[in-house]
C-alpha positions as CSV (number, residue, x, y, z in Angstrom):
1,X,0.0,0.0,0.0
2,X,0.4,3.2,0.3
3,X,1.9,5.4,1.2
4,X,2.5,9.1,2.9
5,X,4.8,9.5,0.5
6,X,6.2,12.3,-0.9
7,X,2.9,14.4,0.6
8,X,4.5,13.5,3.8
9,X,7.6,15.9,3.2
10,X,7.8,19.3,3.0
11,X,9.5,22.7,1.5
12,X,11.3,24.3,3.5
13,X,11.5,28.2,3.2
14,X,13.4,31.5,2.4
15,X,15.1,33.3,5.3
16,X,14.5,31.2,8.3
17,X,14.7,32.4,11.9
18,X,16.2,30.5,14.8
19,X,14.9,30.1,17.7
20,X,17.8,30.8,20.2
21,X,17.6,28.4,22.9
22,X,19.4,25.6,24.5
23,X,16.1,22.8,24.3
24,X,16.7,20.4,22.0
25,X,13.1,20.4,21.2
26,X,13.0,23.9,19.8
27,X,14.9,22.8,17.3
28,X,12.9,20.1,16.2
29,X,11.3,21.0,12.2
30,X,9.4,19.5,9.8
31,X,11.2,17.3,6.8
32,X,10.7,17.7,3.0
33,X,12.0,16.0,0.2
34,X,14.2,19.0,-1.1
35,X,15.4,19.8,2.6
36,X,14.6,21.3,5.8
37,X,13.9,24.9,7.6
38,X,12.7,26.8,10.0
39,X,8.8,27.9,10.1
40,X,7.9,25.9,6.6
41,X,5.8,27.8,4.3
42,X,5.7,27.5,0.2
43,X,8.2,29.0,-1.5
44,X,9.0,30.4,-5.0
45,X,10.9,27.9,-6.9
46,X,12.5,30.4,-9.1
47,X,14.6,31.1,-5.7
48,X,16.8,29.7,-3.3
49,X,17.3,29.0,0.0
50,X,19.7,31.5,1.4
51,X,22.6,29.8,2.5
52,X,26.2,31.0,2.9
53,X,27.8,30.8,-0.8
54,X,31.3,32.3,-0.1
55,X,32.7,29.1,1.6
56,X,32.0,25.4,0.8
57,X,32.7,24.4,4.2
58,X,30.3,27.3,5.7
59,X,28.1,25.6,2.9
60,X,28.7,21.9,4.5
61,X,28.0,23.5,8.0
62,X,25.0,24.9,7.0
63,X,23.5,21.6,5.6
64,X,24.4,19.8,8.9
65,X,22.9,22.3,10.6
66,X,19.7,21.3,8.6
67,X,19.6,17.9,9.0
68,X,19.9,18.4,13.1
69,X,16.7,20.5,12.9
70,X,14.3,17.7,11.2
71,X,11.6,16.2,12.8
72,X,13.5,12.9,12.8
73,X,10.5,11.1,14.3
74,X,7.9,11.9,11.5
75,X,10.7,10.2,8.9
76,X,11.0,7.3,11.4
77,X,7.2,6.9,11.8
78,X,7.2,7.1,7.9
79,X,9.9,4.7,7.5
80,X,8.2,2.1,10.1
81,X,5.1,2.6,8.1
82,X,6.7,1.7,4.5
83,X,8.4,-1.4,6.3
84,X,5.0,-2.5,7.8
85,X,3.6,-2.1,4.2
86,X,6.6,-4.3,2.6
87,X,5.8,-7.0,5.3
88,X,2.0,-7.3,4.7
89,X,2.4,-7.5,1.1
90,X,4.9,-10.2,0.8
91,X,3.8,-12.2,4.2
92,X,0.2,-11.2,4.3
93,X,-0.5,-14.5,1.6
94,X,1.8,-16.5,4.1
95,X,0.2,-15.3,7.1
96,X,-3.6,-14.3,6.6
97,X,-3.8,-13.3,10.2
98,X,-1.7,-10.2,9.3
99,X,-3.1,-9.8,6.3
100,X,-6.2,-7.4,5.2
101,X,-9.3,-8.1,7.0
102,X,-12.0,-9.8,4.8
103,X,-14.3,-7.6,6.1
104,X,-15.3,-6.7,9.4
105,X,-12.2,-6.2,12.4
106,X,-8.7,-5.2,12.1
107,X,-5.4,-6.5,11.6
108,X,-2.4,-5.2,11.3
109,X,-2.4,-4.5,7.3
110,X,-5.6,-2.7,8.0
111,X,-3.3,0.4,9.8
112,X,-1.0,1.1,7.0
113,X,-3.4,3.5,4.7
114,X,-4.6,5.8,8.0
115,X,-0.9,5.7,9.2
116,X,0.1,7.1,6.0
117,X,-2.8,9.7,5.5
118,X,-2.2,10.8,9.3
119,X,1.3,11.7,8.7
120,X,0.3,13.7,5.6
121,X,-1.5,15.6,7.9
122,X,1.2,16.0,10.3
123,X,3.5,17.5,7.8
124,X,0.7,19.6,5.8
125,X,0.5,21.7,9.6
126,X,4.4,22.2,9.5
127,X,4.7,23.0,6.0
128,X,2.1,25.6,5.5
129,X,3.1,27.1,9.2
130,X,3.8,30.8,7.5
131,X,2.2,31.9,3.6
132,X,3.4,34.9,2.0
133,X,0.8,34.2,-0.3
134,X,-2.2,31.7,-0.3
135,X,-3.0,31.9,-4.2
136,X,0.8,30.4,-4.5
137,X,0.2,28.1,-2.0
138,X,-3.1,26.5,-3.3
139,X,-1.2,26.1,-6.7
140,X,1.4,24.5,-5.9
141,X,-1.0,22.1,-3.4
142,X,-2.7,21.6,-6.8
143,X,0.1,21.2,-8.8
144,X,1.4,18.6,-6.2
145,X,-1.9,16.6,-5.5
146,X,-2.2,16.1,-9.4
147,X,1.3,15.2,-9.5
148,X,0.7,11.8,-7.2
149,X,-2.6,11.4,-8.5
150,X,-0.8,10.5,-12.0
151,X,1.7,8.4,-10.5
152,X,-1.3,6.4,-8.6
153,X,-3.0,5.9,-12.2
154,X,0.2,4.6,-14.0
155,X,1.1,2.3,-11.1
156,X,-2.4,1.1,-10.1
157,X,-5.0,2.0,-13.2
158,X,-3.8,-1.4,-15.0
159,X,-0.8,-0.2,-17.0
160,X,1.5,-2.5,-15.8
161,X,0.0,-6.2,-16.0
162,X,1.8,-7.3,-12.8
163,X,4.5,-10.2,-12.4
164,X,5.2,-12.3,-15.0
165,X,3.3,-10.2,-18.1
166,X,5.8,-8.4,-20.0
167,X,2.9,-6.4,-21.3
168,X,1.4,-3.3,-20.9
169,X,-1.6,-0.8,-21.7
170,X,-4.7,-0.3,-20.8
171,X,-8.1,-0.1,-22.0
172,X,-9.4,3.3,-20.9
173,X,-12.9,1.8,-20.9
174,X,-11.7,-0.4,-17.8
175,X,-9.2,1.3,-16.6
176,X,-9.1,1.8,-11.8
177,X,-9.4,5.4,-11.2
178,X,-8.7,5.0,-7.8
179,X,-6.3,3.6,-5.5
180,X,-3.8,4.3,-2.5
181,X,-1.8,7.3,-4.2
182,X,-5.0,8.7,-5.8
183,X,-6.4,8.6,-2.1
184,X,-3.5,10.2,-0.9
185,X,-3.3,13.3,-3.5
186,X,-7.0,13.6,-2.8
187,X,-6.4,13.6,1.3
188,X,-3.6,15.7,0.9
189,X,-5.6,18.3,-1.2
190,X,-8.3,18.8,1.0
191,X,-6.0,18.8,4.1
192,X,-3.7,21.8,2.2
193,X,-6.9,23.9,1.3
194,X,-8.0,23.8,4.9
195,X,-4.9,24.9,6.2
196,X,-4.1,27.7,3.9
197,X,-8.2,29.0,3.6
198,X,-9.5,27.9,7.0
199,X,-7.4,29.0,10.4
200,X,-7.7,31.8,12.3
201,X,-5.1,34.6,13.0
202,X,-5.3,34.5,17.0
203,X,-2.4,33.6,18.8
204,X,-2.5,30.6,20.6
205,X,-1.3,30.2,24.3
206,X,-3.1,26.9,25.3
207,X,-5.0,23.9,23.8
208,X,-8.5,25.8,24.3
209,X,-7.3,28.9,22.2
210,X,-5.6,26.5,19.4
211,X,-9.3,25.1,18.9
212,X,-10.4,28.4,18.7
213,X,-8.1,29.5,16.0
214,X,-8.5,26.0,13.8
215,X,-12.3,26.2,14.4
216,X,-13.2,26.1,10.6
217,X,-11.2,23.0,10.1
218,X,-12.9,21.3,12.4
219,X,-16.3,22.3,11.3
220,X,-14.7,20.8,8.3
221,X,-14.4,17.4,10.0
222,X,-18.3,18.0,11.6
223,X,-19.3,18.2,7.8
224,X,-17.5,15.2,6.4
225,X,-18.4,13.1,9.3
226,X,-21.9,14.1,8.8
227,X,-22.0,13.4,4.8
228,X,-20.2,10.2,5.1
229,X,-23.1,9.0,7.9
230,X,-26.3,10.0,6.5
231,X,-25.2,8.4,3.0
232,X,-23.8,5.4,4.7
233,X,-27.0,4.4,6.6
234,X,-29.4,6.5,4.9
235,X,-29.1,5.4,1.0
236,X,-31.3,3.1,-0.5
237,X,-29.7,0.4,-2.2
238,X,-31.9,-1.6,-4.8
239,X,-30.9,-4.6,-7.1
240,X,-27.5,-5.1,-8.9
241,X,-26.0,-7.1,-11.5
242,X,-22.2,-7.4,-13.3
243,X,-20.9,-10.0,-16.0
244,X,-17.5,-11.9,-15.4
245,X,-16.2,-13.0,-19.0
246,X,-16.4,-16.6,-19.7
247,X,-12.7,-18.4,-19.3
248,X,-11.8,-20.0,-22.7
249,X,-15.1,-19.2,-24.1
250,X,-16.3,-16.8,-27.2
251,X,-19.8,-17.1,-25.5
252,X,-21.0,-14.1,-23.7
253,X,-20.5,-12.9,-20.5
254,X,-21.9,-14.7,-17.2
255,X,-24.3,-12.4,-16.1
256,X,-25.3,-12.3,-11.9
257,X,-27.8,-10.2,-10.3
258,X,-27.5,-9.1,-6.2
259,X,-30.7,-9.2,-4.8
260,X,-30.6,-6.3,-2.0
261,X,-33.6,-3.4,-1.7
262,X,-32.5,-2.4,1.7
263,X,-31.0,1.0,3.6
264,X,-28.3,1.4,6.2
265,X,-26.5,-2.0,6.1
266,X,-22.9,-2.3,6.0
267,X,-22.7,-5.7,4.7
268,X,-20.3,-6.9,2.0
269,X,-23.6,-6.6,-1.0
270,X,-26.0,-4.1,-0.5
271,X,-23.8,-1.1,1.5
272,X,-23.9,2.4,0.1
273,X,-20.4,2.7,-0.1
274,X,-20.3,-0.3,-3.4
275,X,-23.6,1.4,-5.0
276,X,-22.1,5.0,-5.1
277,X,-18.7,3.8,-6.5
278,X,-20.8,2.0,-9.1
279,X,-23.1,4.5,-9.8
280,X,-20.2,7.4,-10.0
281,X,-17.4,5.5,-11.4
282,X,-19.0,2.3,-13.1
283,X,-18.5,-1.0,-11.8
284,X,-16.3,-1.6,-14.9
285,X,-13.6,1.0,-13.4
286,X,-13.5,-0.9,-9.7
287,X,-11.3,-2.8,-8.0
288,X,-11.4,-6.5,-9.3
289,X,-10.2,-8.7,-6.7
290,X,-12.8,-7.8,-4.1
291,X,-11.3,-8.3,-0.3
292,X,-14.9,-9.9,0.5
293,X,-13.6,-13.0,-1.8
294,X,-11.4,-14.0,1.1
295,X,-14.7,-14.3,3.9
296,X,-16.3,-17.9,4.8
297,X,-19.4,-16.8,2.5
298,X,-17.2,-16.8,-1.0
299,X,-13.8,-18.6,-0.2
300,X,-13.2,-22.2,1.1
301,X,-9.6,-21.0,2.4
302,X,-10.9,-18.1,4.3
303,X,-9.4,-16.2,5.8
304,X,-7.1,-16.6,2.2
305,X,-8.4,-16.3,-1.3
306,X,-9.4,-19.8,-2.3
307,X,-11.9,-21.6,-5.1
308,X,-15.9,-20.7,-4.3
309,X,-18.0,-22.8,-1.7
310,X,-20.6,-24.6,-3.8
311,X,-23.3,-22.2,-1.9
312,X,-21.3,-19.2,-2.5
313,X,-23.7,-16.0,-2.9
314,X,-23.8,-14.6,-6.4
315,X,-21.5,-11.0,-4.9
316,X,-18.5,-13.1,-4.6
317,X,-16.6,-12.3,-7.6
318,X,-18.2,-8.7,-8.1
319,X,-15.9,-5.8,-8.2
320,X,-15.4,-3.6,-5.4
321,X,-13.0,-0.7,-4.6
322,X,-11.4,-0.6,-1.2
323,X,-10.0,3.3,-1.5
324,X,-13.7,4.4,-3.5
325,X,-15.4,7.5,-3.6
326,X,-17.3,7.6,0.0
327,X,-14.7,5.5,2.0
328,X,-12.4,8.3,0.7
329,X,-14.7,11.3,2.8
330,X,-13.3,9.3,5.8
331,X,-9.9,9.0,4.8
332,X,-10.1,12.3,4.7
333,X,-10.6,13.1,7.9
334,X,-7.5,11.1,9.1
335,X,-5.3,13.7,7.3
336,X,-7.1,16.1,9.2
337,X,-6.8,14.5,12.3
338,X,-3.2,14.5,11.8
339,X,-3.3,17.7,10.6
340,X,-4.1,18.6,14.4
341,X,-0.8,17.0,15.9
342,X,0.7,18.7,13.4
343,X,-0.5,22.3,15.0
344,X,0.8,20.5,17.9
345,X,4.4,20.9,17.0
346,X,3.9,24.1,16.0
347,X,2.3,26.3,18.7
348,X,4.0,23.8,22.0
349,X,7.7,23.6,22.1
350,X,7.9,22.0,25.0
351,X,7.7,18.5,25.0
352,X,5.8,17.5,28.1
353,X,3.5,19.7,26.4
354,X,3.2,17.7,22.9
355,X,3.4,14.8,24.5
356,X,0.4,15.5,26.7
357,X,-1.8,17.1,23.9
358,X,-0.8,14.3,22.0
359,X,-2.0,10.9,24.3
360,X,-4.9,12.9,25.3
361,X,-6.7,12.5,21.9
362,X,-5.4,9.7,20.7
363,X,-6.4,7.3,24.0
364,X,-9.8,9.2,23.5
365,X,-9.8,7.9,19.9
366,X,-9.1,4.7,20.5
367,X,-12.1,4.2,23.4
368,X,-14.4,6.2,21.4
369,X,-13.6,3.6,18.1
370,X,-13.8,0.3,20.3
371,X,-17.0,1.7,22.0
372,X,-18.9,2.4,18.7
373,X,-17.6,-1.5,17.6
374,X,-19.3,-2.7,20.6
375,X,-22.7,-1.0,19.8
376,X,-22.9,-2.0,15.9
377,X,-20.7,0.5,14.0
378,X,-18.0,-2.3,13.1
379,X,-14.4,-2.0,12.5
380,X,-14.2,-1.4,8.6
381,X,-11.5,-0.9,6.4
382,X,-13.3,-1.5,3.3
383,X,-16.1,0.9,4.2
384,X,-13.4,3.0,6.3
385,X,-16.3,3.2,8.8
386,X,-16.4,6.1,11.6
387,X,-15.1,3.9,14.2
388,X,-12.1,2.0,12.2
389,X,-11.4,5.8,11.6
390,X,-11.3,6.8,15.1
391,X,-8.9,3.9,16.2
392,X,-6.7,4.0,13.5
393,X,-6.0,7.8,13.7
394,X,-5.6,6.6,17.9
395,X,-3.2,4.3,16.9
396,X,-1.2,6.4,14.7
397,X,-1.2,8.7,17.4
398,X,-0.1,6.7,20.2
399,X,2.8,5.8,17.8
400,X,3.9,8.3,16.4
401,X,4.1,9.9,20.7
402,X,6.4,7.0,21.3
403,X,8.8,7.1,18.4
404,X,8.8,11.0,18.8
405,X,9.7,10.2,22.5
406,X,12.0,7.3,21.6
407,X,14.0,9.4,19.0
408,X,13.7,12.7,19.6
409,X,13.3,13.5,23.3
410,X,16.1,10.3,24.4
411,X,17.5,10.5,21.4
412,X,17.6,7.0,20.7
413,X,18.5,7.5,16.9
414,X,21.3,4.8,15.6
415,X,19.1,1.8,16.1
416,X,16.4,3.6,13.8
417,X,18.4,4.9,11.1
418,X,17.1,2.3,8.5
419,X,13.5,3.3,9.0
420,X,14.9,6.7,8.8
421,X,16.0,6.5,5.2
422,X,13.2,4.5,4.5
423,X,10.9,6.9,5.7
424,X,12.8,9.6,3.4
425,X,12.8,7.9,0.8
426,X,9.0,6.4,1.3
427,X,8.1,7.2,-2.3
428,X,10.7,5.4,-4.2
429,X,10.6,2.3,-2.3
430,X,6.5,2.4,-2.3
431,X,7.2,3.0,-6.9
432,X,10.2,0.2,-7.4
433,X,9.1,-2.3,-4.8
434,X,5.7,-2.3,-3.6
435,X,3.8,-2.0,-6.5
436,X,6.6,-4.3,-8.3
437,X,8.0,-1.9,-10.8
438,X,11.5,-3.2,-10.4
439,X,10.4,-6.6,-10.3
440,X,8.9,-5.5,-13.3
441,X,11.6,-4.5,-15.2
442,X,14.2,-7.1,-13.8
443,X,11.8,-9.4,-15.9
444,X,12.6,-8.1,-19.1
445,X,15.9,-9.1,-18.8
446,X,15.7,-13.0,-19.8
447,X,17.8,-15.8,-21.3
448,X,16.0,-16.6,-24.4
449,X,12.5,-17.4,-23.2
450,X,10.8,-15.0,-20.6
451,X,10.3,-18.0,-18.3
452,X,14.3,-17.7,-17.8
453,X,14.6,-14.0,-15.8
454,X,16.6,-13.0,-13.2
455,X,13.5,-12.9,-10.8
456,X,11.8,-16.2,-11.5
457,X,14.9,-18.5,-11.7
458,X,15.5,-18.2,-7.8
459,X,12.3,-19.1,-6.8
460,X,12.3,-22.3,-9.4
461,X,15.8,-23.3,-8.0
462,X,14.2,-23.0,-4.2
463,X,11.5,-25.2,-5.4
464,X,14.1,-28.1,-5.3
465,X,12.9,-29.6,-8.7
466,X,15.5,-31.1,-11.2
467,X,16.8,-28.9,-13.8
468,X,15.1,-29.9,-16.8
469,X,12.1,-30.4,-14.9
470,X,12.2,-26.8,-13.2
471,X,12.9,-25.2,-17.0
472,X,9.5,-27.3,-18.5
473,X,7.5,-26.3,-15.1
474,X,8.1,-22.7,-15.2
475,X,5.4,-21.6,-17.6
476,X,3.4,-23.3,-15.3
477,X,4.7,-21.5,-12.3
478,X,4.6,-18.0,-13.8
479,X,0.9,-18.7,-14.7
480,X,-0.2,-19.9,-11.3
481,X,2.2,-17.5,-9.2
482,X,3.2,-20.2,-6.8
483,X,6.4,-21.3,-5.8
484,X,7.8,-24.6,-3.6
């Protein structure tokens, strides 16, 4: 999945002021992927950051200086998030217990998109800190969220065929519009236009008077909770039908029809959130590997995927999108939950203070989420329900307080210099290895048959076969996709 990405780094500015102090937590700043400064703001491209030009080493100096003032936590938490997102994807088949949820409840895969969202939030309230101007700042927010939200349709709208299909296009007239990147750009976007348009100009001196002067945003939140609710439970959803292709067959299409007629069920059929994705989108654009294929109802290996029960209901095989339209108005109120702990770090310097305006919330979260569980508002990740919302953004809370104690308050930062990098780099590593672009590519690199790469002739040597019989085998292998 993924991830907060580059939306999770920020600029930093022209003509930053120090603050003179001894703490080591006044120093702490926010992170972007061109560098690092004081009170973050957008910045002209066409200029640069002022920094001592008449010496190299004053220049060297300068850049240390910068890399003591990030926000090393917020890289770490990053970092931690992309590694969690590596593990799920190539374990979560091994191990369906950490793997996606089939529906209702919550595993450990199921915390990796709010994770990500909630630290795009964090670092959208330290990079818009200070604006010179808003009009520049809502471009360039523009500029950027369309900027991922192409990246998210090259890598997930069915360009790229996946492992072991050299081939590649896609048919507009079935192509995903949506996805983790595209929900990203899309949380990202609102998140910047309610900073830069929506925040008072009082000065803030204590939690009560920093909800004062971020009051619009959080009417913002009232709203989107609100819309996302009365949809959910109050849309009627009538009958349905989609057509799966044949297998081998020139014959028509199999045709299935989803008897449902009902309102304000969150079942894996008849909820609002599949109707208005099919309705807005069209079912032909969705999400074709539905995570409701892995429950007891459509899978004999639940909680895996696996061949259908012989009373399997006819919405087993239909598409569904897990980051749709709907679920998205959710999502994107994680990014402005973050956005809060982000204000955090800006207005309290001390960090008792953070510390304490951080746990309060999140352990409020997190009762609040298991609470409305308890009473029939389930944990959801597919519907991104209220209460998975409330303890996921917790969570991320409560996490990202102990790495930011752990890192940047004891200073506990050699064992975490991996997640570091990784958390820097989150992008990259989410483009060339989790959505298998370098796997990809390694693949076109073959010894006279594409069955012979330098990614598939590993696994057939683990698989402990006989030569001759591992080269006649692996057609078979790359068509099933399983290995020893």
């Amino acid at each position: 999945m993924a991830m907060a990405m580059t939306m999770a780094m920020y600029k930093p500015i022209k003509g930053q002021e120090e603050e003179d102090n001894g703490n080591r937590n006044k120093s702490l700043k926010s992170n972007d992927e061109d560098g690092v400064g004081g009170d973050h703001t957008i910045v002209d491209d066409s200029k640069s950051f002022i920094l001592p030009t008449h010496s190299k080493q004053q220049h060297h100096q300068q850049r240390l200086k910068q890399q003591q003032q990030r926000l090393v936590s917020l890289d770490v938490f990053r970092g931690l998030t992309v590694a969690l997102m590596i593990l799920v994807d190539d374990a979560g088949g091994v191990l369906p217990a950490i793997n996606h949820s089939p529906w209702n409840g919550l595993t450990l895969a199921d915390v990796v998109m709010p994770f990500f969202l909630f630290m795009v939030g964090v670092s959208l309230g330290l990079t818009y800190k200070k604006l010179p101007s808003k009009a520049v700042a809502t471009r360039k927010a523009i500029l950027r969220a369309l900027k991922l939200l192409v990246i998210g349709l090259f890598l997930q709208g069915g360009f790229l065929h996946g492992l072991n299909d050299l081939t590649f296009g896609v048919d507009m007239v079935q192509i995903r519009w949506m996805g983790i990147l595209q929900r990203i750009a899309i949380g990202y976007l609102i998140g910047a236009m309610c900073e830069i348009w929506l925040k008072g100009d009082n000065h803030v001196a204590s939690g009560l008077s920093m909800l004062r002067k971020y009051q619009l945003q959080w009417g913002a939140v009232v709203v989107l909770v609100s819309l996302y609710l009365s949809l959910l439970y109050g849309l009627y959803v009538p009958d349905w039908e989609y057509e799966i292709p044949v297998a081998a067959s020139s014959s028509s299409p199999k045709t299935f029809r989803v008897k449902c007629g009902v309102r304000g069920t969150t079942g894996s059929a008849c909820n609002a959130v599949g109707m208005i994705d099919r309705t807005v989108l069209g079912i032909q654009h969705l999400y074709r590997k539905p995570i409701y294929a892995r429950t007891k109802a459509c899978s004999i290996n639940s909680p895996d995927y696996g061949p259908l029960p012989p009373d399997a209901p006819s919405w087993c095989q239909a598409p569904f999108d897990p980051e749709g339209v709907l679920s998205s108005v959710m999502a994107i109120v994680t990014c402005l939950v973050g956005l809060h702990y982000g204000h955090i770090i800006v207005h309290f310097k001390e960090h008792k203070d953070r510390i304490l305006h951080w746990m309060i919330p999140s352990t409020c979260f997190v009762v609040l989420g298991l609470v409305l569980d308890l009473s029939g508002m389930h944990v959801n990740k597919a519907l991104y329900t209220f209460s998975y919302m409330c303890v996921t953004a917790g969570a991320a809370g409560i996490v990202f307080t102990g790495i930011y104690m752990l890192v940047d308050v004891c200073g506990f930062r050699r064992p975490t210099l991996v997640l570091e990098w990784m958390g820097m780099h989150a992008l990259m590593i989410f483009i060339l290895a989790t959505s298998n672009v370098l796997p990809v590519v390694m693949q076109g690199f073959y010894w006279k048959q594409p069955g012979n790469n330098i990614v598939i002739f590993p696994l057939l040597c683990s698989c402990n076969f006989p030569p001759k019989i591992a080269i006649l085998q692996s057609d078979e292998l790359l068509i099933s996709g399983s290995f020893g």
